[in-house]
LUMNU-553950 format. One line per field, with one value per residue (C-alpha): residue number from 1; residue in three letters; x, y, z. Coordinates in steps of 0.05 Angstrom, whole numbers, always signed. Layout:
nr c(NUM; ...)
rest c(ALA; ...)
c1 c(X; ...)
c2 c(Y; ...)
c3 c(Z; ...)
END
This chain:
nr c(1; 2; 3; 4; 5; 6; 7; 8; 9; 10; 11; 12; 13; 14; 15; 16; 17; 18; 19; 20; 21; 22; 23; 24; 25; 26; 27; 28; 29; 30; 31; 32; 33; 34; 35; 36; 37; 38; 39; 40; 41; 42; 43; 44; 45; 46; 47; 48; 49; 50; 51; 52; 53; 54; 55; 56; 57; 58; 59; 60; 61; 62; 63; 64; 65; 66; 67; 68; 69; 70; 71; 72; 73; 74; 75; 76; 77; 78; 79; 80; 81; 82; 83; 84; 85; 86; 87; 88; 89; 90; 91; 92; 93; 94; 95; 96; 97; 98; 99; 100; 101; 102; 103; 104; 105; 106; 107; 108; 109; 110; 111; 112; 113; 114; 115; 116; 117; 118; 119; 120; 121; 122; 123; 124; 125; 126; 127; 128; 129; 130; 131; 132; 133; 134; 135; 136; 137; 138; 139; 140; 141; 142; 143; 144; 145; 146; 147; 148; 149; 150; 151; 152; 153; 154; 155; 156; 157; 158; 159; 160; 161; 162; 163; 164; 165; 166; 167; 168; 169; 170; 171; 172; 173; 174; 175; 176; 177; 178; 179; 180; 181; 182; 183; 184; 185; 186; 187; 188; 189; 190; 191; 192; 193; 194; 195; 196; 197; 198; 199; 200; 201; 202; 203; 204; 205; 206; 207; 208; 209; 210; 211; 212; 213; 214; 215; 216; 217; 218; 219; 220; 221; 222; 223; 224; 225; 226; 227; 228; 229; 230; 231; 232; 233; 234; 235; 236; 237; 238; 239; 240; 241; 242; 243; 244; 245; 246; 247; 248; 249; 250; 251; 252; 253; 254; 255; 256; 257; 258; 259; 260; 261; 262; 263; 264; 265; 266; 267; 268; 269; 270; 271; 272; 273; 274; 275)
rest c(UNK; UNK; UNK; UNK; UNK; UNK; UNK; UNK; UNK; UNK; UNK; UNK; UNK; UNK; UNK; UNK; UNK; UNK; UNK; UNK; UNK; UNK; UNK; UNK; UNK; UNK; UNK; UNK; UNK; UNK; UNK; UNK; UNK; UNK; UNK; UNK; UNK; UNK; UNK; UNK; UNK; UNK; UNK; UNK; UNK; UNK; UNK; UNK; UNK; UNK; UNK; UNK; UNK; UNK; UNK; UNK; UNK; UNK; UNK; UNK; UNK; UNK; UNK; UNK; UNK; UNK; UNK; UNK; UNK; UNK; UNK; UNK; UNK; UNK; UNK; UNK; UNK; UNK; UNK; UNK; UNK; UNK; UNK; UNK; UNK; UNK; UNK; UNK; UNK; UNK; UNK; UNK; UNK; UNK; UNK; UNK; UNK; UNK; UNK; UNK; UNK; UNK; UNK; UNK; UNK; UNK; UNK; UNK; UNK; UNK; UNK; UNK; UNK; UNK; UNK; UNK; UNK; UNK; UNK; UNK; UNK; UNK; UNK; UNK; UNK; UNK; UNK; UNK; UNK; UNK; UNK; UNK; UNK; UNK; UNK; UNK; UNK; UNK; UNK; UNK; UNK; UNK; UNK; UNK; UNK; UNK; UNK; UNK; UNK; UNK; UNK; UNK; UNK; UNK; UNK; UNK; UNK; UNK; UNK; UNK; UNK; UNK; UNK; UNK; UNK; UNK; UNK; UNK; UNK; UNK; UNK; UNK; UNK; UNK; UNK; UNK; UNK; UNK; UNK; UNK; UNK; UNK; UNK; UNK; UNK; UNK; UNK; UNK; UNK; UNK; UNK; UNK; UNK; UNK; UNK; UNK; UNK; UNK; UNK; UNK; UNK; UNK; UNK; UNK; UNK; UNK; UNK; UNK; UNK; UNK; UNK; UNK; UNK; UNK; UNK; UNK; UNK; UNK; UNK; UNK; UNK; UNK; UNK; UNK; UNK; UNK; UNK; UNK; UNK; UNK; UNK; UNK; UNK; UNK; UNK; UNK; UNK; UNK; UNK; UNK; UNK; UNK; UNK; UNK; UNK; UNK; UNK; UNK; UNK; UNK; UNK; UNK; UNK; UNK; UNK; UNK; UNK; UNK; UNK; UNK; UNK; UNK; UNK; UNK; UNK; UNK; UNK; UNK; UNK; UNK; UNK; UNK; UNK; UNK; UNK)
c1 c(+2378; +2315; +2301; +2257; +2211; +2169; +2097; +2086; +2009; +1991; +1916; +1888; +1842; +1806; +1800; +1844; +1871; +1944; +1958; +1932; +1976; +2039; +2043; +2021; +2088; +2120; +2098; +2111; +2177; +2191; +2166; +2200; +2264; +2264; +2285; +2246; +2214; +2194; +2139; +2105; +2055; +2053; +1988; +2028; +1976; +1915; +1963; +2016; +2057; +2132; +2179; +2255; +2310; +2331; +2288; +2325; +2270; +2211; +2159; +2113; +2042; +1993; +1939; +1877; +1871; +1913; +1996; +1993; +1949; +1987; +2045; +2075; +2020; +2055; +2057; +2089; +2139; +2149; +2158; +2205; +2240; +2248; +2266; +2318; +2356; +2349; +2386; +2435; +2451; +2462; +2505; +2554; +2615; +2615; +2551; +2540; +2470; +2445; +2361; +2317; +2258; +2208; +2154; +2085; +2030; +2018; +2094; +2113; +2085; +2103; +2179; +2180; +2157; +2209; +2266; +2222; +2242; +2179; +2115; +2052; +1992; +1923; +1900; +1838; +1809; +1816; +1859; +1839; +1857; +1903; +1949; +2014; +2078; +2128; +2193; +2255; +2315; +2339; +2286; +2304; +2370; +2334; +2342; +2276; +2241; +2278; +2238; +2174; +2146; +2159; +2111; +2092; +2020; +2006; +1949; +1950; +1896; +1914; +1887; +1950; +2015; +2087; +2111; +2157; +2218; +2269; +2338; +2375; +2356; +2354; +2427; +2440; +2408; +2437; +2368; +2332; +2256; +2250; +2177; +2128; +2053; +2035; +2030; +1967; +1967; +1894; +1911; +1945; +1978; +2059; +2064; +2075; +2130; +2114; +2175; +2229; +2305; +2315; +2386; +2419; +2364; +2313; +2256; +2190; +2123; +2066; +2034; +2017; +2068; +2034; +1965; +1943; +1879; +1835; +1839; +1837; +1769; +1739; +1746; +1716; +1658; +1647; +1582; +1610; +1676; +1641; +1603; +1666; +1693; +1643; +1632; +1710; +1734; +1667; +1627; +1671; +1735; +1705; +1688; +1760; +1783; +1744; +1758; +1832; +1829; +1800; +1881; +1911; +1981; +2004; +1986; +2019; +2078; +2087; +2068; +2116; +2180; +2185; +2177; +2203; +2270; +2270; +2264; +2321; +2373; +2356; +2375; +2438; +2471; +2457; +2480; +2545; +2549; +2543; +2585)
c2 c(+1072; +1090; +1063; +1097; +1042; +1063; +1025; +1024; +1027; +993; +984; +1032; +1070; +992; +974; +919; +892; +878; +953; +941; +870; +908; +962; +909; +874; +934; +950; +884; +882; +953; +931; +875; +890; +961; +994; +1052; +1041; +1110; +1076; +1120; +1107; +1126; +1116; +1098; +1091; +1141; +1191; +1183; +1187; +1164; +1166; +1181; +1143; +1160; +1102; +1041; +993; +994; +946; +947; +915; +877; +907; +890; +889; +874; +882; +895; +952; +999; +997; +1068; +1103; +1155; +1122; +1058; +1099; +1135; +1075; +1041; +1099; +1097; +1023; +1034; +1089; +1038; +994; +1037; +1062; +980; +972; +1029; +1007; +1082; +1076; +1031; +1050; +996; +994; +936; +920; +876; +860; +832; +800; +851; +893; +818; +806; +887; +871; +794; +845; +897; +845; +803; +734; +700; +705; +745; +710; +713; +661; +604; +623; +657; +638; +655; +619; +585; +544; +505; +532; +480; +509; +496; +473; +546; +562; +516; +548; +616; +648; +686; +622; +585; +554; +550; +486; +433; +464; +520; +553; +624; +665; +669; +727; +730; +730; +739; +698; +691; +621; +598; +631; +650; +620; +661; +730; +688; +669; +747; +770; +722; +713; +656; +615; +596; +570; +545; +534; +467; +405; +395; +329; +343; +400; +399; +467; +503; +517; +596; +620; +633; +666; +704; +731; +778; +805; +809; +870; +859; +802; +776; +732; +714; +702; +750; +734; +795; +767; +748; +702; +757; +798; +736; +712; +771; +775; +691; +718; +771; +743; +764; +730; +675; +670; +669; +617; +569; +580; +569; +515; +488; +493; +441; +478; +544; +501; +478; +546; +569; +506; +527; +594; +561; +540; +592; +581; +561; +620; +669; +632; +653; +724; +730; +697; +724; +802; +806; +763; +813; +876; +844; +825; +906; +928; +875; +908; +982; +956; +937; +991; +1045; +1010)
c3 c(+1851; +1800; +1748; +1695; +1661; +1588; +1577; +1505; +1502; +1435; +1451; +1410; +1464; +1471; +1550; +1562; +1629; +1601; +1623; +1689; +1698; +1672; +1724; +1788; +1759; +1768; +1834; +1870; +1842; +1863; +1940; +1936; +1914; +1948; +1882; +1851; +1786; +1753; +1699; +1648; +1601; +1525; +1485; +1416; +1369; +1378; +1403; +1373; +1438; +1435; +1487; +1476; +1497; +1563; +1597; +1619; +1607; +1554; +1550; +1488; +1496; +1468; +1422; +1374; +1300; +1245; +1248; +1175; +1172; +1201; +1151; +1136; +1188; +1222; +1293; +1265; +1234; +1301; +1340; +1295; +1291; +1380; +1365; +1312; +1371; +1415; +1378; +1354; +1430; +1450; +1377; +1407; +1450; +1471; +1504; +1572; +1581; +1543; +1531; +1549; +1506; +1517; +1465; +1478; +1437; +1379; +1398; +1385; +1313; +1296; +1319; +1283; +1220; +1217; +1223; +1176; +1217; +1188; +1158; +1190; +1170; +1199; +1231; +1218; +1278; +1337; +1392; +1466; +1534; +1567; +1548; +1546; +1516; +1500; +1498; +1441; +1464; +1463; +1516; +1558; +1582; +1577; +1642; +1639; +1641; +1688; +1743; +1697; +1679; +1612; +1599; +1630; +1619; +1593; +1563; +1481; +1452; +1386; +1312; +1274; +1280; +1257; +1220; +1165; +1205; +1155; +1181; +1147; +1181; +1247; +1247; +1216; +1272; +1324; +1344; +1375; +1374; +1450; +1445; +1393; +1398; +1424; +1381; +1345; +1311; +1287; +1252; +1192; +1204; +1220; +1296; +1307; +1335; +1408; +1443; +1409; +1447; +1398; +1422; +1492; +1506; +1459; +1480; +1461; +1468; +1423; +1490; +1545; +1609; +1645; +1643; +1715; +1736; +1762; +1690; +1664; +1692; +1684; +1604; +1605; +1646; +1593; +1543; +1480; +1501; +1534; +1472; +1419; +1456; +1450; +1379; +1361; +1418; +1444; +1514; +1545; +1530; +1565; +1617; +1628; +1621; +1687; +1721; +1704; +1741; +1811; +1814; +1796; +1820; +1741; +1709; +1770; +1768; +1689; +1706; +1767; +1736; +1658; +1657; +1738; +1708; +1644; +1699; +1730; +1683; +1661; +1736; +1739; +1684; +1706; +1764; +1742; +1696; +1752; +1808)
END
């Protein structure tokens, strides 16, 4: 069978190496598996570039800047406009081609938004490494994580975050928080929300599950990132950060179990669906 696979390019025309990770997932799991994935890329924001809905799978990406600026911009109002048919297509009994979504990073805080599940603040500082996500007791029977560590170790870029979840719209929704960001007694401030399962076809991460150790050292080796490090966490936290990445079998197990599981619970129900 093929399977036709939508990138969601939220970048903004900045060089990034989530795009990059993204499509190696897609590869190995289209050698491994022996199943043809069809991926195409849409550059959402400078272009303006929506896709429609006969793609199986999407998955949105990270991005810079703010997730408040681009209220009522036309692309936003494009792409909510793609989610809201996706939606609608899994809502109808009529339909078995259900759509998978999976929302990354800045696709994350845009989705946590427009089904206003908490609040999107800016954060103190930035927040850029690696580090551990301690899943809720919902994410611990979440079968895109099985197999990952208590916890298990991911790479967070982010200034923005979502906290103060509002209850109400999560049990509306049916929604569920499967991982916050990790205890910091130090800091008098909320843990964000890390890890969102939206719906039976609609997932997300504050973190980035695609990111792999090679893009990963290269942005640390980069001065001016080398440089904003140091200035938020410290030289000996940069340090550890490098010392991470000369093992790095924690971070590959992240990026070869969550989005590869996603892919697959996708191609299980097509599966099904077409048998």
């Amino acid at each position: 069978m093929s399977v036709k696979v939508a990138i969601l390019d939220l970048n903004a025309g900045h060089p990034n190496q989530g795009l990059r990770c993204i499509q190696d997932i897609l590869v190995r799991y289209s050698q491994k598996n022996q199943i043809a994935l069809d991926f195409e890329i849409f550059e959402v924001r400078v272009k303006n570039e929506i896709p429609d809905s006969d793609f199986d799978i999407y998955i949105s990406s990270g991005g810079p800047g703010s997730p408040l600026e681009s209220v009522g911009t036309e692309w936003e109002n494009n792409y909510f406009g793609l989610i809201n048919e996706l939606e609608a297509i899994n809502n109808n009994p009529d339909r078995l081609d259900k759509k998978y979504v999976f929302f990354i990073c800045h696709s994350f805080q845009l989705i946590c938004r427009h089904y206003q599940l908490g609040t999107l603040s800016k954060r103190k500082s930035t927040s850029f490494g690696i580090f551990p996500i301690p899943r809720t007791l919902a994410g611990k029977t979440e079968e895109l994580f099985r197999g990952l560590d208590e916890p298990f170790y991911a790479v967070d870029s982010r200034d923005w975050q979502v906290v103060e979840p509002d209850e109400k719209q999560f049990i509306t929704m049916g929604a569920k928080i499967l991982a916050l960001e990790k205890e910091r007694p130090h800091v008098n401030l909320e843990r964000c929300i890390m890890a969102i399962r939206f719906n039976a076809y609609f997932f997300g991460t504050q973190f980035h599950p695609e990111a792999d150790p090679v893009g990963m050292k290269k942005l640390l080796l980069e001065e001016e990132k080398k440089n904003q490090i140091i200035q938020v966490h410290g030289a000996d936290k940069y340090a550890d950060m490098l010392q991470f990445l000369d093992d790095p079998k924690k971070l590959e197990r992240t990026q070869n179990q969550i989005i590869p599981a996603f892919i697959n619970q996708a191609i299980q129900a097509l599966q099904e669906t077409y048998s």
